[in-house]
KEBA-21400 format. One record per residue: y, z negated, x of N, C-alpha, C, O in turn. Coordinates in steps of 0.2 Angstrom, whole numbers, plus 5000, padded with zeros to 4 digits. Example, Ala and Ser with C-alpha at 12.3 -4.5 7.8 and 13.67 -1.06 7.14 Angstrom:
2
497249615066497849615062498449615066498349585071/498949655064499549645068500049615064500649605067/
//
This chain:
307
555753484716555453504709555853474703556153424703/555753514699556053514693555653454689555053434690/556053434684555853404677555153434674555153494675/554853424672554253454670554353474662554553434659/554253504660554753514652554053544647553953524641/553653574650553353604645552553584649552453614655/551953544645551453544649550953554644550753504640/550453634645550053644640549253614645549353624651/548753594643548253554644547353614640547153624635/547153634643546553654642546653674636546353644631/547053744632547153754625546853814622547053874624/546353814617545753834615545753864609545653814605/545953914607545853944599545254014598545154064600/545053974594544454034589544454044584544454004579/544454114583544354144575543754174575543654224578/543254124570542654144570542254164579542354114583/541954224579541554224585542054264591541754304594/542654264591543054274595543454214597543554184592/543754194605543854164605544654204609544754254613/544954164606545754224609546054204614546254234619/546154134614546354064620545854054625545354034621/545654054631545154014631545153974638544853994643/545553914636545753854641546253874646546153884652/546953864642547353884645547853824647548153794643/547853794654548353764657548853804659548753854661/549653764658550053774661550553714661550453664659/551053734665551553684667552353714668552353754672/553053694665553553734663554053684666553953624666/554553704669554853644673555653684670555853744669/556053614670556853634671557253664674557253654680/557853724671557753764677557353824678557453854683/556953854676556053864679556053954673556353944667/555854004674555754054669555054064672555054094677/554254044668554054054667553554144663553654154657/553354154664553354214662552454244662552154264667/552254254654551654274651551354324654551254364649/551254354659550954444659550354464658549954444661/550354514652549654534649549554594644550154604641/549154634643549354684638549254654631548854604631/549454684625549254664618548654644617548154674618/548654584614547954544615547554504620546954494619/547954484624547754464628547854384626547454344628/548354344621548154304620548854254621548754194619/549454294624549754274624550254234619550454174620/550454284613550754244608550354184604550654144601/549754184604549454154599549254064608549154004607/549454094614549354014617550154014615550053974610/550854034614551454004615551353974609551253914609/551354004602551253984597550753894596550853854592/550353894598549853834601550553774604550553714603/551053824608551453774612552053744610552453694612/552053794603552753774598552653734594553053704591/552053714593551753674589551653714580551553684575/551653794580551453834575550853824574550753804568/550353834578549653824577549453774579549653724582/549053774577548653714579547853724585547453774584/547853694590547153724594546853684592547053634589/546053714594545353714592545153644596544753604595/545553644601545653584607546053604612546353664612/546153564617546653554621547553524617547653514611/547753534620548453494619549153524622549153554627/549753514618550353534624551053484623551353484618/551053474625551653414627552353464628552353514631/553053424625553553474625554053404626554153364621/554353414632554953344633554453284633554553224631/553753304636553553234630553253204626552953154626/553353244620552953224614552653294612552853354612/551953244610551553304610551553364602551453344597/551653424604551853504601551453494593551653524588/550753454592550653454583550753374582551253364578/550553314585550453254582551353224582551653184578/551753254587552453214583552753294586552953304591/552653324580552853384580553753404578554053454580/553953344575554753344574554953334580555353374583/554853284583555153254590555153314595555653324599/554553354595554353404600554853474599554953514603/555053494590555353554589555953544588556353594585/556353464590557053464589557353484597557953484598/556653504601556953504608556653584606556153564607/556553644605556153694606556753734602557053724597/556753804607557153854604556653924602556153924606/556653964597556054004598556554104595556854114590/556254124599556654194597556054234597555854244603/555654274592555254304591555454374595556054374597/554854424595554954494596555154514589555654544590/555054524587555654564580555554504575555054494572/556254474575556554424571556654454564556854514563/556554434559556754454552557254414549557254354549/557954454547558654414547558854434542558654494541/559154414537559254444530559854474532560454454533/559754554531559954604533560954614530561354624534/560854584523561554594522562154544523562654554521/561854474529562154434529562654464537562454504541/562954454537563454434542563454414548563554354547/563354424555563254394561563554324560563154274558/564354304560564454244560564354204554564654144554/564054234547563754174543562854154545562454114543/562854194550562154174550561854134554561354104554/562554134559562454094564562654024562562453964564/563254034557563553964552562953914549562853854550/562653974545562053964542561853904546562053854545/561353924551560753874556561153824561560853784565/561853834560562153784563562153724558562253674559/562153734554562253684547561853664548562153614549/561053644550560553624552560453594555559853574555/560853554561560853534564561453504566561953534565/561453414570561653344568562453374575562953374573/562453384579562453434584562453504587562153514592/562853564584562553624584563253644590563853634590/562553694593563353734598563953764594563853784589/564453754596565153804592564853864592564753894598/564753894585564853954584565253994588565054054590/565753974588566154024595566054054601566254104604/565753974604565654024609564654044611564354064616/564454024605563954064605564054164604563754194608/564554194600564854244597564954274606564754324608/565354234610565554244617565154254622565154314625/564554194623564254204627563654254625563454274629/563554274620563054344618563454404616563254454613/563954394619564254464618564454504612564654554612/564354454608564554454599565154454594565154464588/565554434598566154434593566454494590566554484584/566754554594566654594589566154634584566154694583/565754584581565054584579565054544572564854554566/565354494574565654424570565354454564564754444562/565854514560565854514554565354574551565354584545/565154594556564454654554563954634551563854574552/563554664547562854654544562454654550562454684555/561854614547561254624553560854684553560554704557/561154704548560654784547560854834550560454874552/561554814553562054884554562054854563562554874566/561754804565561654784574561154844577560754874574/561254844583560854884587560054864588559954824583/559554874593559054844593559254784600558854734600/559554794604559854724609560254704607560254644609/560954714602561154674598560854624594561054564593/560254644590559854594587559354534589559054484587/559354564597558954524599559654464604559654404605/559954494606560454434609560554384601560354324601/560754414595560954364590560154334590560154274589/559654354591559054304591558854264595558554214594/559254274600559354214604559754154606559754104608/560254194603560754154600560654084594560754024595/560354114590560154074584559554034587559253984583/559254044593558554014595559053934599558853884599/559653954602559953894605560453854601560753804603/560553894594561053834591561053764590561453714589/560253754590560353674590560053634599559753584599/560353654603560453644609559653614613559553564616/559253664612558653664613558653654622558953674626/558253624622557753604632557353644634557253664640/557153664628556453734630556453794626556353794620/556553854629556353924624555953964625555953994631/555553974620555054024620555354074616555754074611/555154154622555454214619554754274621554554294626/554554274615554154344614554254384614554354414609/554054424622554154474622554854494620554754534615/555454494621555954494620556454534621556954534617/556254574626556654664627555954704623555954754625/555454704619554954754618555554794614556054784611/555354864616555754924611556554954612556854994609/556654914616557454904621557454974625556955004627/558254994624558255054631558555004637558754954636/558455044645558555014650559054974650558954914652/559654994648560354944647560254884646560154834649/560154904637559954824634559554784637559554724637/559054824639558554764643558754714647558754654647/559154774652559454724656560154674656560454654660/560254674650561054654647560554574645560654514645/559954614643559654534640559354494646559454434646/559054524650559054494654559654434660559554384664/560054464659560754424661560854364655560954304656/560754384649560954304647560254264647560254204645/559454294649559054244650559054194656558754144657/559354224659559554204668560154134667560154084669/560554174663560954114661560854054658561154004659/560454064654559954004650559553974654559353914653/559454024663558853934666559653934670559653874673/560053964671560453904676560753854673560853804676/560953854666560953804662560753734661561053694658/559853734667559353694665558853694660558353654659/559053744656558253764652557553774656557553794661/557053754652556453784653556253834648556253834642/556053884652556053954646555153994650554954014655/555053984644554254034644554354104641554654104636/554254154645554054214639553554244641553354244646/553254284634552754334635553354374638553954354638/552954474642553154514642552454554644551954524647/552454624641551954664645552454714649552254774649/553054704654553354744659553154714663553054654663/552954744666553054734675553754724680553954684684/554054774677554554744681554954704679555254674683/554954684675555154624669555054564674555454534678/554354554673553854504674554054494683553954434685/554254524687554354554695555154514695555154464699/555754534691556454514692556554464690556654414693/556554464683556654404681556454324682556754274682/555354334681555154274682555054244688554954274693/555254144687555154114692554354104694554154074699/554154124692553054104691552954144686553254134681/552454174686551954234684551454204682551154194687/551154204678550454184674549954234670549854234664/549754284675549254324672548654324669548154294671/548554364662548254324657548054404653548354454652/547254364652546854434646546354404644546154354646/546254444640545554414637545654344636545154304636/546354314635546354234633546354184638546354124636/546254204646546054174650546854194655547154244655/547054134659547454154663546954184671546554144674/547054224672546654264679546954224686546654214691/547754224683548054204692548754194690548954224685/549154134694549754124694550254084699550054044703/550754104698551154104705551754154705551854194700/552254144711552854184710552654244711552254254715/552854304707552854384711552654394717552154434718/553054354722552954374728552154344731552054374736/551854294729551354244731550854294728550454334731/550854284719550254374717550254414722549654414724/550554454723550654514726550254504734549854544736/550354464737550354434743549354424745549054444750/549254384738548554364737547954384735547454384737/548454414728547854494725547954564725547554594722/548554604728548754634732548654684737548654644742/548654744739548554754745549354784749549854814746/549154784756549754784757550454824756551054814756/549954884755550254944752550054984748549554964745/550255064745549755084741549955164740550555174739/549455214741549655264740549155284733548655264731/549455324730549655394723549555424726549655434732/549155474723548855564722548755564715548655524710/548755624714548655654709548155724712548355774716/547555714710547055754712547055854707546655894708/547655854703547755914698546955944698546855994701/546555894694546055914688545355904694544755884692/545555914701544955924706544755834707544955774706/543955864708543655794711543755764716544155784720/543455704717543355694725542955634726542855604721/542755604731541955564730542655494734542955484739/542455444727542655384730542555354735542955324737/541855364737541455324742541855344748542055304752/541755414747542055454753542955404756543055364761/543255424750544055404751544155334753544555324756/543755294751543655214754543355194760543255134761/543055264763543155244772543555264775543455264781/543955284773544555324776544855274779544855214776/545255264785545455234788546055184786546655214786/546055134786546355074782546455054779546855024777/545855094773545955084766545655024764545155014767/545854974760545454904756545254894750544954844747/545354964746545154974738545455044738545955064741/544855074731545055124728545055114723544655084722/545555134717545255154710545655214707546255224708/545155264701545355304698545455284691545055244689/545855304688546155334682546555384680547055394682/546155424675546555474672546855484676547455464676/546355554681546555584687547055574691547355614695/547155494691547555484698547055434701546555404699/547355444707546855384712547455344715547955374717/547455294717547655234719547055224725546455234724/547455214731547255204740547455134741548055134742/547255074741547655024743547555004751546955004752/548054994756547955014761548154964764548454924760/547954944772548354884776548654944781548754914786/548755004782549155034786549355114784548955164785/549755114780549855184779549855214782549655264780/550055224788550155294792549355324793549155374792/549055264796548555284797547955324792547655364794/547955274784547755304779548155374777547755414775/548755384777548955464775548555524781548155574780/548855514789548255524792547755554790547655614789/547155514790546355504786546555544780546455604780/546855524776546855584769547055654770546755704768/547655654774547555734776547255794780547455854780/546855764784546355774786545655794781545355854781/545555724776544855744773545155794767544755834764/545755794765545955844762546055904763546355924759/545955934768546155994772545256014775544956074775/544955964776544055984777543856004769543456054768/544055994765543755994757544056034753543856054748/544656064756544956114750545356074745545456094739/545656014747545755974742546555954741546955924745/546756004732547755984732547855904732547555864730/548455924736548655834734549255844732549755864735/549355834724549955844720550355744720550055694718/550755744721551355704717551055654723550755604720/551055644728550655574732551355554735551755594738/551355484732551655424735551455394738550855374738/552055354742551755274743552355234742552855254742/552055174741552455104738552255054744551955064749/552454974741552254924743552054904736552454914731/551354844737551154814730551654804728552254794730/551354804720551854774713551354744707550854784706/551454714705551254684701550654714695550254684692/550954784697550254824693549754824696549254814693/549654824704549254814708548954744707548354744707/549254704706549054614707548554634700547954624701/548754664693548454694690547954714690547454694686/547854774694547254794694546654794697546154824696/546754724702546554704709546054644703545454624704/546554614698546154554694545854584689545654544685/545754654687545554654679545254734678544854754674/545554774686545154834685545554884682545354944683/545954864678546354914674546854904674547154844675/547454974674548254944673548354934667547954964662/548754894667549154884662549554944656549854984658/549354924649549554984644550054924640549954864640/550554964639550854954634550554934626550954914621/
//
């Protein structure tokens, strides 16, 4: 077991008769990629924010290295790195003045150079921020989040708006940040995000976390073993019916697909094509998988996850 790095405690925020937080533990250890999953509004940014010591909570508490994130809030954000989902960077400044900039800040700052290096930046050096890509913007966002040699980073949602490359270019220098020994929290609303990269998953809506654990423990526990796809093209078909079908353990529809969650496929495809074949019934686009995390999703909350 790791260093324990980041330790948030029963943490409660309310706006008026809304409550957005509502008792949020957690625990973030050295080493450790901890990882928020939820859709918009679930309550995510506004608990990390609680954990930066940004906000202030209604109650509860969060401790960072130690000292707690509002009452010695210097001591807690000399250790805290933070890279928003879209950073605002004065556009006509220059990658490596900007990095110069925020390195000024600090008694101890990474060498600018090989921050430049390790984010992939140097032929970048003398570009405008304006004129970076949208994963270029976000490596220098992460960049400027460790120039003062931070223990802990929080990263909001941090690939959103990324094509596939970039995501995963960013994900390679997140990965290098826990082998380093960081403790790093982020929100994301991907699934597969939330699947490769994090070391513990903490599912979370409505303000509340639902469940948490590695990927493979979720999947394991609120999961079923596997899962067949149909697309029903426009035709009905009686749920009650399809969840006696042989080895199935849940049904659900959505916007004319249905999801079979099964403990034995063979035997439920079987069972399907059969009662599909008694009923007149097309079966367009049908898959089968093994659980994923959309399932762990839909098993705690009823609904998949929207962007």
């Amino acid at each position: 077991m790791g260093k324990v790095m980041i330790e948030a405690t029963n943490l409660v925020k309310r706006y008026g008769p809304t409550t957005a937080v509502d008792g949020v533990s957690l625990t973030v250890q050295a080493g450790e990629i901890l990882g928020l999953l939820g859709p918009n509004g679930a309550g995510k940014t506004t608990t990390m924010e609680m954990m930066e010591g940004l906000r202030a909570p209604d109650s509860g508490n969060c401790r960072i290295c130690g000292f707690d994130s509002i009452r010695q809030a210097t001591q807690a954000r000399e250790r805290i790195g933070i890279a928003l989902q879209s950073t605002r960077m004065p556009e006509a400044t220059r990658v490596l003045e900007l990095l110069q900039l925020y390195a000024s800040f600090y008694p101890n700052p990474m060498p600018v150079g090989d921050l430049l290096r390790q984010f992939d930046l140097e032929e970048k050096a003398r570009t405008n921020c304006q004129d970076l890509s949208g994963g270029q913007r976000q490596r220098l966002a992460i960049a400027l989040a460790l120039v003062g040699r931070p223990e802990v980073i929080f990263l909001d949602e941090p690939t959103t708006g990324l094509d596939p490359q970039a995501r995963h270019s960013l994900w390679d220098v997140i990965r290098s940040m826990r082998a380093e020994g960081r403790a790093i929290i982020m929100s994301t609303h991907y699934m597969e995000e939330a699947e490769k990269l994090c070391d513990r998953v903490a599912v979370m809506d409505h303000g509340r976390i639902l469940a948490e654990g590695t990927p493979r423990e979720l999947t394991r526990q609120h999961g079923p073993e596997a899962a067949i796809e149909l697309d029903l093209a426009g035709a009905t078909a009686d749920l009650a019916e399809l969840s006696r079908l042989p080895a199935v353990t849940g049904v659900k529809s959505e916007e004319g697909l249905v999801l079979l969650h099964t403990a034995n496929t063979p035997s439920t495809l079987m069972g399907l094509a059969a009662y599909a074949q008694e009923r007149s019934l097309p079966l367009w686009d049908l898959r089968t998988r093994q659980a994923t995390m959309e399932d762990v999703f839909m098993a705690l909350t009823g609904r998949r996850l929207r962007d």
